[in-house]
C-alpha positions as CSV (number, residue, x, y, z in Angstrom):
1,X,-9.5,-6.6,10.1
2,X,-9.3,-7.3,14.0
3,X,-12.3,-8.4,15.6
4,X,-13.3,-9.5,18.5
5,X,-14.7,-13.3,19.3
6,X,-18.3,-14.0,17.6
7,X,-20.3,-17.1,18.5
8,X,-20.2,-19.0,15.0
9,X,-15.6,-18.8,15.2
10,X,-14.0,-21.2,17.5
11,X,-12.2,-20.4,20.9
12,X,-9.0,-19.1,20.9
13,X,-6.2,-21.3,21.3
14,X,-5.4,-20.7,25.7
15,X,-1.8,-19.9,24.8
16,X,-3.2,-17.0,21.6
17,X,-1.7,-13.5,22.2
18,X,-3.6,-11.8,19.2
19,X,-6.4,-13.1,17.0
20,X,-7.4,-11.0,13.8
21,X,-10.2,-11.9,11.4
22,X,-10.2,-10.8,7.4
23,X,-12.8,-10.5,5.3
24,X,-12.3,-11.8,1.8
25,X,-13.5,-8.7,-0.7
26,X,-11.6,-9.9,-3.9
27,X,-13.4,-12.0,-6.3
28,X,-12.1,-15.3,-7.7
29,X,-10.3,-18.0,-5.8
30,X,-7.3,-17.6,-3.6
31,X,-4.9,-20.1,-1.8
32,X,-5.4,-19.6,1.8
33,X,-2.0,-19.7,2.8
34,X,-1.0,-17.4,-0.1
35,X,-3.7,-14.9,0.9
36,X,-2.2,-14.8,4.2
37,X,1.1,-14.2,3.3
38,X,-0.2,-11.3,1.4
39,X,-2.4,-9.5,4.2
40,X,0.0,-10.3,6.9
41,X,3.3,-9.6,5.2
42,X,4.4,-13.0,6.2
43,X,6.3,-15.8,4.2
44,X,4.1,-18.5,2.3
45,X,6.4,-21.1,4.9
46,X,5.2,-19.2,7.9
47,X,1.6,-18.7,6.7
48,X,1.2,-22.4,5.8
49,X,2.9,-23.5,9.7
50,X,0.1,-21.2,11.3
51,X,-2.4,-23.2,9.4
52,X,-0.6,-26.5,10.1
53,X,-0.8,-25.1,13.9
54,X,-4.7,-25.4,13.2
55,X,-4.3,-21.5,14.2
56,X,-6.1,-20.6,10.7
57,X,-10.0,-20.9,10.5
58,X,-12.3,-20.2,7.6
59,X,-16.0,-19.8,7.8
60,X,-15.5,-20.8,11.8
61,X,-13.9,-24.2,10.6
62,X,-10.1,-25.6,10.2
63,X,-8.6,-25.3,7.0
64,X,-5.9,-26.7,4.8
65,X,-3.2,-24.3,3.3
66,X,-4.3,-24.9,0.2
67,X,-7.8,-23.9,0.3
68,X,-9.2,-21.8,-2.3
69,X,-10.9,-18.6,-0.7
70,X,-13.7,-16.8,-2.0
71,X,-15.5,-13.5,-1.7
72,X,-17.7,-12.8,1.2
73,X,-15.3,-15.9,3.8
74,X,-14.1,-14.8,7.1
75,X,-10.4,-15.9,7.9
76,X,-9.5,-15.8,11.4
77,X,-5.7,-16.2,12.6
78,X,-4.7,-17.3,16.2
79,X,-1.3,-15.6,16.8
80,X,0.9,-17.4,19.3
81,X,2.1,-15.5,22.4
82,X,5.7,-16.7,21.1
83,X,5.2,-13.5,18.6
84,X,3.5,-10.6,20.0
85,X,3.0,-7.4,17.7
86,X,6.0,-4.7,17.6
87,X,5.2,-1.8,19.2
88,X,5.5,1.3,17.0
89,X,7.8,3.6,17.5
90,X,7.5,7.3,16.3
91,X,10.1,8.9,13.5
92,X,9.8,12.3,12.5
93,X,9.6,12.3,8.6
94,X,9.0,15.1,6.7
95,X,5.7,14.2,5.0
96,X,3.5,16.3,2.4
97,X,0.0,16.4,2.9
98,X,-2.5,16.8,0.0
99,X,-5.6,15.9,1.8
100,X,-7.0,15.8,5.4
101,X,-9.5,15.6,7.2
102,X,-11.1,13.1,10.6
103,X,-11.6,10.0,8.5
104,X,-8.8,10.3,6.1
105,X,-5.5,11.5,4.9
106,X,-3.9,11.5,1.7
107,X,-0.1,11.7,1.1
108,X,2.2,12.3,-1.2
109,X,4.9,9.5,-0.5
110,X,8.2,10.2,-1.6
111,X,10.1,7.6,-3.2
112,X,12.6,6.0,-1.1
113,X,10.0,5.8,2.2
114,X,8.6,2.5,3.0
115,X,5.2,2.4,3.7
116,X,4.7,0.3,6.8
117,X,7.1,-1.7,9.3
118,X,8.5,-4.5,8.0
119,X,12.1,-6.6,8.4
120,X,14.7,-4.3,7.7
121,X,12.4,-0.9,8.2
122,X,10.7,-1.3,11.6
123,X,10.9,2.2,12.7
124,X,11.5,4.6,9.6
125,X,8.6,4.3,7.2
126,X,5.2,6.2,6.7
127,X,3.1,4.7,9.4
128,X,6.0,5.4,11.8
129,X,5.9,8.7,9.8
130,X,2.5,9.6,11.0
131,X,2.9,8.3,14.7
132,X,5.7,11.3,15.0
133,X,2.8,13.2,13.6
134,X,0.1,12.4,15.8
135,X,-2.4,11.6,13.3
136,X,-4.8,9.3,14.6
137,X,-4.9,5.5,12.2
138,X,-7.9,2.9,12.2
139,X,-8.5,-0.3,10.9
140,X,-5.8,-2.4,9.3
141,X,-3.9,-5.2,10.7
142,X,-1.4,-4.6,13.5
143,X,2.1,-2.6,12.0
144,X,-0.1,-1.5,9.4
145,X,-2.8,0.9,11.0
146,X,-4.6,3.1,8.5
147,X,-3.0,1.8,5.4
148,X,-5.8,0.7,2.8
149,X,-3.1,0.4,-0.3
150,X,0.3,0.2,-0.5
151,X,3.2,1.7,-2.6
152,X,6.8,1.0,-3.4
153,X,9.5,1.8,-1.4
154,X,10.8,3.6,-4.5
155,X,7.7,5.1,-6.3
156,X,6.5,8.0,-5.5
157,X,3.0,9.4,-5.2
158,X,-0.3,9.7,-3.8
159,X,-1.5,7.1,-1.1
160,X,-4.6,6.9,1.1
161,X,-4.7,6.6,4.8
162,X,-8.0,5.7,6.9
163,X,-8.1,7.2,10.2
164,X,-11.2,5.1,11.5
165,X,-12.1,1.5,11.8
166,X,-14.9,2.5,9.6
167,X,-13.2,4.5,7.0
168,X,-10.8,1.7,6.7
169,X,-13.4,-1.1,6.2
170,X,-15.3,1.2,3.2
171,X,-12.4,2.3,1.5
172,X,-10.9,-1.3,1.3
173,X,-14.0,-2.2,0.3
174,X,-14.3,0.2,-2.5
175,X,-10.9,-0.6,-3.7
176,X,-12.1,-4.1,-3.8
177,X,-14.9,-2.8,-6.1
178,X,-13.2,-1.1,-7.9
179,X,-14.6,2.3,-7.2
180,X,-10.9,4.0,-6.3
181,X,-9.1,5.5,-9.0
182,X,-5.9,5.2,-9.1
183,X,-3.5,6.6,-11.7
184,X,0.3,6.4,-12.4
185,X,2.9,8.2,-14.7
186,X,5.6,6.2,-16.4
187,X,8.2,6.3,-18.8
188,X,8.3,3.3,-20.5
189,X,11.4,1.4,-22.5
190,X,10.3,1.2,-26.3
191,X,6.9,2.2,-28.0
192,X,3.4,0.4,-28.0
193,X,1.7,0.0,-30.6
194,X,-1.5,1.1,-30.0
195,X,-2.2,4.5,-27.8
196,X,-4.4,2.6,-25.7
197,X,-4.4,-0.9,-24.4
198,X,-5.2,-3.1,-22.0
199,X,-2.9,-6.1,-19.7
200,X,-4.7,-8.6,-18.4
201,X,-2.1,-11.5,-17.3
202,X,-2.2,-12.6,-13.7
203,X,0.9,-12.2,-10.9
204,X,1.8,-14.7,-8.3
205,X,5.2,-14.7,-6.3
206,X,8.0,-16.0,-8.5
207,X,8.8,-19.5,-8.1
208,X,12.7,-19.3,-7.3
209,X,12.9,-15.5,-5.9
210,X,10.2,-14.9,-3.6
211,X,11.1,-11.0,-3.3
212,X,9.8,-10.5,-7.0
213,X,6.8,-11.4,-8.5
214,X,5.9,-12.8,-11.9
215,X,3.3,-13.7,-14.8
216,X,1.5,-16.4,-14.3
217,X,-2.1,-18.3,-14.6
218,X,-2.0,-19.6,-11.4
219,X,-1.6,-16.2,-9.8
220,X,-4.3,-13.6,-9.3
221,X,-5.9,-11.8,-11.5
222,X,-4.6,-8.6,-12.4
223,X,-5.6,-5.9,-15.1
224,X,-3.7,-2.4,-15.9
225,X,-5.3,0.0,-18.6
226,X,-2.7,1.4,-20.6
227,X,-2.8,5.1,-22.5
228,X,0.6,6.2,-24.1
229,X,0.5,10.5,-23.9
230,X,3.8,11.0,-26.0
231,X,6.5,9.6,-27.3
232,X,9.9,10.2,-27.4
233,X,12.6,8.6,-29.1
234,X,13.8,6.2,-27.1
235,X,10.6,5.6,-24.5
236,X,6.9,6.6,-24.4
237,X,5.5,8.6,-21.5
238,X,1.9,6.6,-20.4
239,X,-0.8,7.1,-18.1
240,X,-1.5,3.6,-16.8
241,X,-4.9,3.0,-14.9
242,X,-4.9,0.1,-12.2
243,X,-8.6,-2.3,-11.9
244,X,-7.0,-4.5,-9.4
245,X,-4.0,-3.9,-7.1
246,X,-1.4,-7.0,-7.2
247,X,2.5,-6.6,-5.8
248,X,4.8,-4.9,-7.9
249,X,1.6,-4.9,-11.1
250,X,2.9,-2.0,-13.2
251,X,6.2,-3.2,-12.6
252,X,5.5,-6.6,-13.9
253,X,3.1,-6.1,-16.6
254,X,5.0,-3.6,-18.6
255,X,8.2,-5.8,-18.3
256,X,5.8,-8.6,-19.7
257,X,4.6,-6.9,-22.6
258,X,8.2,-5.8,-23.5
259,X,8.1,-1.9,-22.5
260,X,9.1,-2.2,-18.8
261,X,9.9,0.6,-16.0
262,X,13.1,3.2,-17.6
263,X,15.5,2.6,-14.1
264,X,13.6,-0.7,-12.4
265,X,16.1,-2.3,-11.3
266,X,14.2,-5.5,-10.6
267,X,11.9,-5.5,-13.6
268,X,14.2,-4.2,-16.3
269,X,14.3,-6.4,-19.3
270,X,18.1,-5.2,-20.1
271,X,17.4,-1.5,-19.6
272,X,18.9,1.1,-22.3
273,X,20.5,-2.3,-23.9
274,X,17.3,-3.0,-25.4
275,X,16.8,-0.3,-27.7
276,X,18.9,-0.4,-30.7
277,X,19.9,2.1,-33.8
278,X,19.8,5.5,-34.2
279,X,17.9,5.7,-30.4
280,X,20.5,4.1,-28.5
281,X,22.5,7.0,-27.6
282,X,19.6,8.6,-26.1
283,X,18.4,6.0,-24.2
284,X,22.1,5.3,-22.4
285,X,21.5,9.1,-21.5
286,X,17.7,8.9,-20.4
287,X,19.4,5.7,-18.1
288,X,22.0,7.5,-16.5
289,X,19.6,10.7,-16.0
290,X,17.1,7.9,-14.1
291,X,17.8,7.8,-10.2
292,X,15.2,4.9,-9.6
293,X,12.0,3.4,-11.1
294,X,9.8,6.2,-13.3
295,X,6.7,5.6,-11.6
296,X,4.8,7.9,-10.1
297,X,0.7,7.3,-8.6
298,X,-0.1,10.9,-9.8
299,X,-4.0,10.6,-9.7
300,X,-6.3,9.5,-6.7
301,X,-10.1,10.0,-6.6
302,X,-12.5,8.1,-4.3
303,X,-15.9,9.0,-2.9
304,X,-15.1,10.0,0.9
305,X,-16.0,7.1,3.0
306,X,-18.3,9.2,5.6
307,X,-19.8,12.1,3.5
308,X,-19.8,10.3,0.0
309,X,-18.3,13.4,-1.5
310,X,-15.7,12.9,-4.8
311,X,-12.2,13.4,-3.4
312,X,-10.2,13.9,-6.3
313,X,-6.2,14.5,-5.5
314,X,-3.5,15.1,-8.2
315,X,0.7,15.3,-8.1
316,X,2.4,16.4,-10.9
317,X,6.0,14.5,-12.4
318,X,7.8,14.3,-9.3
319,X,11.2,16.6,-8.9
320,X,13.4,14.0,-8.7
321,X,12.9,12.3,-11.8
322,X,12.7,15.9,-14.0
323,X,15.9,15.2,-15.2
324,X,15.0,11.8,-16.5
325,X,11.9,13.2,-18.4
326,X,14.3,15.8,-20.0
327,X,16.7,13.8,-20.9
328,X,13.5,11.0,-22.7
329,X,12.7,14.2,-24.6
330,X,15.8,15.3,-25.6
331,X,15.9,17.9,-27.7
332,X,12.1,19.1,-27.2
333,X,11.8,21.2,-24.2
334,X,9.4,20.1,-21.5
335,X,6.5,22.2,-20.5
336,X,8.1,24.1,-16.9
337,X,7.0,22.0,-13.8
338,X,4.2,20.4,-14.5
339,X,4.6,18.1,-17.3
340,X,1.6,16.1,-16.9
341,X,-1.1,18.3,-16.3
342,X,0.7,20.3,-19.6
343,X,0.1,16.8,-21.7
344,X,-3.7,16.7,-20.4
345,X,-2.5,13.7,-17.9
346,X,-5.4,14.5,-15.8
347,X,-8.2,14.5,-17.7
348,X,-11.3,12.6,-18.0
349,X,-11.2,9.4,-19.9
């Protein structure tokens, strides 16, 4: 988060238009310029030349790209004047509130809307969302105000919002901890074997195509809790559980254990073409029926950051993928317009 200058960091560079500080809240080891391409949506090339520029300090001392970073270090960044923050411009977007009050705000993002300014949407995502809005943001990095975690452009779903410095710095700390729950629907290619199971494989940005991400051990550390609540012939319907909160997880750990996303079009595996015999037919139906990814964070619940009080939030199988779910089920019926509460989606584990 933004901070101010403290006597144990160095002086700010004279020519410095911006200087931010981060706190390190995730356990294990981290490259430095990796976990500053990840905070400040930046390329690892343009992270690594702002350490190079000796504009990256850890601990109050210069640091090398590649050192590892561990909980409890302060990172401070320099920013050069030559790249000032953009300013944010308002854009009235429909949004759908769930929960509100003077600390924070929960939304239910439809798929489709960015989440926060960056190349390609500067001025028609959520944060510019809730500038037309006039709802007050704290915390965060600049282009990013309020936004504690993020969700794909094209998954739909619950997302949490700080609207104070403080709020922001509690809730990223619980998500850290792991103290935010945070649940997703999915339809899934295939069946698992088990009705409940756990992926722990670590994600790092893929080596050739730096706009996916990927299994593998040098990445971080990234665990998704698995819980299959039917099956249908050609997919299973699952309840997946996040304990950490890496790009594109879901995404990438169900691709990796061989069930990934019906309609990802990055993560895929080969789509409908990977279910074979008497299934088949259904499953080129369930792809067609599929406008984009079936993901959807249905399930939010966090103690407020002020009060301490459980905020729970839910959001039923969005509209928009109804016809996907009908067409996975094919011939049942599916329970009216709320499917997941119907198949006990939001009970306690």
């Amino acid at each position: 988060m933004p901070a101010g200058l403290e006597p144990n960091r160095p002086p700010a560079p004279a020519e410095a238009a911006l200087r931010l500080a981060f706190s390190v809240l995730a356990g294990g080891t981290e490259r430095l310029d990796r976990f500053l391409a990840d905070q400040m949506a930046l390329s690892r090339t343009r992270a690594a030349q702002l350490v190079a520029e000796k504009r990256v300090s850890v601990n109050g001392q210069p640091a090398r790209a590649s050192r590892l970073l561990v909980r409890g270090e302060e990172v401070v960044v320099d920013l050069p004047d030559a790249a000032p923050p953009r300013v944010l411009t308002p854009h009235a977007i429909p949004l759908t509130v769930v929960y509100e009050d003077e600390h924070v705000l929960v939304i239910d993002k439809p798929a489709g809307l960015v989440v926060h300014p960056a190349p390609g949407h500067w001025d028609d995502t959520l944060v510019n969302a809730l500038a037309a809005r006039g709802t007050s943001l704290g915390g965060g990095i600049p282009g990013r105000p309020g936004i504690v975690h993020r969700l794909d452009r094209d998954t739909s779903g619950l997302l949490l919002v700080a609207r104070s410095d403080l709020a922001h710095r509690r809730l990223s700390a619980a998500i850290a901890a792991r103290k935010v729950r945070r649940r997703y629907a999915a339809l899934a290619w295939g069946h698992f074997e088990e009705s409940r199971s756990t992926i722990e494989a670590s994600i790092a940005r893929h080596h050739t195509d730096r706009k996916r991400m990927g299994v593998n051990q040098t990445g971080r550390p990234a665990r998704t809790e698995v819980q299959v609540l039917a099956r249908f012939l050609a997919c299973d319907l699952v309840r997946l559980t996040l304990e950490t909160g890496r790009t594109h997880q879901i995404r990438v750990h169900l691709q990796h254990v061989g069930h990934p996303v019906v309609g990802d079009p990055v993560y895929h595996g080969g789509g409908s073409r990977r279910i074979s015999g008497a299934a088949r037919q259904t499953a080129d139906r369930l792809e067609r029926a599929t406008p984009r990814q079936a993901l959807h964070a249905a399930e939010l619940a966090f103690r407020h950051p002020i009060t301490g009080k459980l905020v729970h939030c839910q959001s039923d199988w969005p509209a928009d993928l109804q016809p996907a779910l009908e067409a996975a089920a094919w011939p049942e019926r599916v329970a009216g317009t709320q499917p997941l509460s119907y198949l006990g989606f939001f009970g306690n584990v």
